[in-house]
C-alpha positions as CSV (number, residue, x, y, z in Angstrom):
1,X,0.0,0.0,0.0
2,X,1.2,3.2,-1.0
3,X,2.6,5.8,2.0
4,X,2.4,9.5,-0.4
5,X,-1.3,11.0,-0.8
6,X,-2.8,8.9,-3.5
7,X,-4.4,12.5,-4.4
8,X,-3.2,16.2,-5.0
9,X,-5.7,19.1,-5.2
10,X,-3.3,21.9,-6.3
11,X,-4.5,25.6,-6.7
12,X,-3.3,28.8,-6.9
13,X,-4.4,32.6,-7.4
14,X,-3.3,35.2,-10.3
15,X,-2.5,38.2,-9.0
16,X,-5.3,40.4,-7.6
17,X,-8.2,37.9,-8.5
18,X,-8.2,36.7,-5.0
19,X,-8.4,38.7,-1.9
20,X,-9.0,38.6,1.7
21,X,-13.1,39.0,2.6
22,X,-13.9,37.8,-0.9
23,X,-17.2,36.0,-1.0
24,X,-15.6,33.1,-2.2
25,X,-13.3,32.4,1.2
26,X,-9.7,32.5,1.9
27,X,-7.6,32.0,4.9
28,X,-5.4,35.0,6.9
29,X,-3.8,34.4,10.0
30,X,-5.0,30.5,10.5
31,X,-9.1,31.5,10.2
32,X,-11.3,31.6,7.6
33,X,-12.4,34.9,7.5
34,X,-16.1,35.6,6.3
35,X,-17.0,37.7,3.7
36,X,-15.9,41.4,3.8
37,X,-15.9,43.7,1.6
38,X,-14.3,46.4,3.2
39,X,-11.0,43.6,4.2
40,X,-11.4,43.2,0.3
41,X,-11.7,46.7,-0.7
42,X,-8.2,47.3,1.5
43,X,-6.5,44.7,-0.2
44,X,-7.3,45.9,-3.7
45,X,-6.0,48.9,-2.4
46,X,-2.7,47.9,-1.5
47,X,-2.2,46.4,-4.5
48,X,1.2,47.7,-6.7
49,X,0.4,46.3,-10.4
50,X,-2.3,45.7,-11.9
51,X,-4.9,43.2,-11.1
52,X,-3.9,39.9,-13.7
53,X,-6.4,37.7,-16.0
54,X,-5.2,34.9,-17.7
55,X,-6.2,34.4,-21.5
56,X,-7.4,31.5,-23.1
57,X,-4.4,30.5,-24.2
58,X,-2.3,31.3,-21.1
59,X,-4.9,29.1,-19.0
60,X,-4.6,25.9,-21.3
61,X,-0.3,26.3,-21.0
62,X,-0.6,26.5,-17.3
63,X,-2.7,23.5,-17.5
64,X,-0.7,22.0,-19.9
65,X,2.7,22.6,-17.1
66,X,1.0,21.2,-14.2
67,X,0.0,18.0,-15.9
68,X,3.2,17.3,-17.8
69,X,5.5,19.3,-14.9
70,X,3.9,19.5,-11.4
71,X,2.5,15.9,-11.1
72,X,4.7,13.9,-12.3
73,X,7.4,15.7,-10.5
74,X,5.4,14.9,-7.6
75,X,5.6,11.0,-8.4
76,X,2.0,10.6,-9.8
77,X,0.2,11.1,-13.2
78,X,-2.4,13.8,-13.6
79,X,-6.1,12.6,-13.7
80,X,-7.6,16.0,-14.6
81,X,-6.2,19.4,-15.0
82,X,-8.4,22.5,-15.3
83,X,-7.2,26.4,-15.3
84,X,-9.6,28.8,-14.7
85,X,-9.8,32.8,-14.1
């Protein structure tokens, strides 16, 4: 029987598209904090660029890396890979 995680879940965030007291969740400081728009609102404005979104074709090579980079580097074959924005 196998002793590594016979699944990963991997995610991560483009810049800005994410923030603290978004209705969607996120974690600060080892809590879930609850939807906030004003925590949001000072997030957005302490950001210093501007706020990223992936294209089409930027989401299918990031999905494209993580199956043929990321997994297997991790000792496992991707199942399903999905990029979204």
């Amino acid at each position: 029987m196998p002793t590594y995680p016979r699944a990963w879940f991997i995610i991560w965030t483009i810049y800005g598209t994410w923030l603290h007291g978004d209705p969607r969740g996120s974690f600060l400081d080892s809590t879930y904090p609850p939807p906030d728009d004003a925590l949001e609102e000072t997030n957005r404005a302490q950001l210093t660029g501007d706020v990223v979104h992936l294209t089409d074709h930027q989401r299918a090579t990031s999905t494209f890396a993580c199956g043929r980079v990321i997994v297997p580097g991790l000792g496992a074959m991707p199942r399903s890979t999905a990029a979204r924005s």
